[in-house]
C-alpha positions, 0 to 999 in steps of 0.5 A: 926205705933208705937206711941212712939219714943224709946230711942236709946241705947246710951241715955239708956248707958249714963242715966242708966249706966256711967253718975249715976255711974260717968263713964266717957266715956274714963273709959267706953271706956278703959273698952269696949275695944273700942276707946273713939270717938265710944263710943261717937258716940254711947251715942249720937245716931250716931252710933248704937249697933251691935252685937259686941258691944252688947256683949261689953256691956253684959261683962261690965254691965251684961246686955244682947246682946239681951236685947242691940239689942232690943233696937237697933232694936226698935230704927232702926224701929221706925226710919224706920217708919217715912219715910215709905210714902216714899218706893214707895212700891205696896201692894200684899195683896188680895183685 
C-alpha cells in the first residue's frame, strides 16, 4: 500500500498555478475553454483530469498531459487502495 495520500490534481492547479499568479477561476475557465463550475469541480477534488482536460492544461500552462494524468492516476489509485478489503477478490497466486 502506498504510504502517502497524493494530492489530487486540482489542489496542484490551484497551489502552484492560478492562486500564486492571482488566476481567478473564471480567468482560468474563460482560458481553458471550459465552464467556471467544472473547473470548480476540479480544483476542489469532485471532479478528475481526463485526458481532454489534460491536454487543456498543457496548452495553458505548458505543463504536460502526462505529467497531469499522473497525478490523476496516483490520486485515483491511492483512493482505490483505501477501500481494498473491501473487493472480496480471491488471490491466484501459486501457494
Amino acid at each position: 500500500m502506498r504510504m502517502y495520500n497524493p494530492p489530487h490534481p486540482g489542489e496542484i492547479l490551484w497551489d502552484l498555478f492560478l492562486s500564486p499568479e492571482g488566476i481567478t477561476i473564471s480567468k482560468a475557465a474563460k482560458a481553458l475553454g471550459i465552464t467556471r463550475k467544472h473547473l470548480s469541480k476540479i480544483i476542489n477534488g469532485h471532479a478528475g483530469v481526463t485526458p481532454e482536460m489534460a491536454l487543456r492544461l498543457e496548452l495553458a500552462f505548458g505543463v504536460s498531459a502526462e505529467s497531469w494524468l499522473g497525478h490523476q492516476n496516483a490520486y485515483d489509485l491511492w483512493t482505490a487502495e483505501q477501500h481494498k478489503k473491501r473487493l472480496k477478490v480471491t488471490s491466484l497466486r501459486a501457494a
